[in-house]
N, C-alpha and C positions, 0 to 999 in steps of 0.2 A: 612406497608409502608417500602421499603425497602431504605435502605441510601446510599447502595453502589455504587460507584463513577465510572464508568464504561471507562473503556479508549477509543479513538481510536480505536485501534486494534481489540477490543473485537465488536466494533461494524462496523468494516470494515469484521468479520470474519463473524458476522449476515449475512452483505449482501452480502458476498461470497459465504454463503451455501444459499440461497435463490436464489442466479442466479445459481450454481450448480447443485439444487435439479430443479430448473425452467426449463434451458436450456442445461443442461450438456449432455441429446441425441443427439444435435446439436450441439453442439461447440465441436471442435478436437484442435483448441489450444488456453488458456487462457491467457489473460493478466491482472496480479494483476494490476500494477500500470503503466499510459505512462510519460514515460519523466519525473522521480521521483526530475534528476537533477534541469531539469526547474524551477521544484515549489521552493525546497530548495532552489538555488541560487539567483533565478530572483524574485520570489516572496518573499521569507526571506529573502534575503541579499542584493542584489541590489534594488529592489522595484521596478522592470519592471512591473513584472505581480502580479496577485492578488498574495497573501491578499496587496499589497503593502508595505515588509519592506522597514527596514531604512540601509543604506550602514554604513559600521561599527560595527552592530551588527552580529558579524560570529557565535555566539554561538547559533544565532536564527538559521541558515542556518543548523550546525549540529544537532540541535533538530530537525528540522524538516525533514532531512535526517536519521535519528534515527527512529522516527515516521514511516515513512513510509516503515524504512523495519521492523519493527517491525509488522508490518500492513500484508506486504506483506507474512513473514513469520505467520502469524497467519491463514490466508487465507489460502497456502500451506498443514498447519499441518491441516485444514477442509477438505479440500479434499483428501489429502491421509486418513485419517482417517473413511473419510465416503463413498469416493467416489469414490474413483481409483479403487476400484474390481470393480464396476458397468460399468463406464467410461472410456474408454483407451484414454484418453486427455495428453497435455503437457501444463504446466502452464510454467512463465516465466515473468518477469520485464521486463520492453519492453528496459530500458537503464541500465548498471548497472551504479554506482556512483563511480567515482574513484575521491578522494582528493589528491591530489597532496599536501607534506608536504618541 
């Protein structure tokens, strides 16, 4: 049995090569992640949308904007690595995330 602690990423990248190796004949342009902002913002920070944060907590919002490009870049490094010879696709974030400081 194994103990190790698997993040995110790692299993956002699982089901990146499973819809690449799936459908990647048919799809010519990917989208890792839509509206990354929405979730971090409105879901972490303000509590619009799911999971429902709480306002005040920013450091939820930049985790979870972290997370997901961490996600999206793991996804990326699976298809260039497995897939782009076979594939002539374009992957892409459907928003980037600009913080304003």
């Amino acid at each position: 049995v194994s103990h190790h602690k698997k993040y995110p990423r790692e299993y956002f990248a699982l089901y990146a090569e499973a819809c690449f190796a799936n459908f990647g004949d048919r799809v010519q342009r990917w989208i890792t992640i839509n509206e990354p902002l929405q979730t971090a913002i409105n879901g972490y920070g303000i509590g619009i949308f799911a999971p429902g944060g709480c306002q005040g907590e920013t450091a939820r919002c930049y985790l979870a904007a972290h997370h997901q490009i961490l996600a999206h870049a793991a996804a990326v490094d699976v298809y260039r690595r497995k897939f782009k010879v076979r594939f002539s696709s374009y992957m892409n974030c459907l928003e980037v995330l600009i913080w304003g400081v």
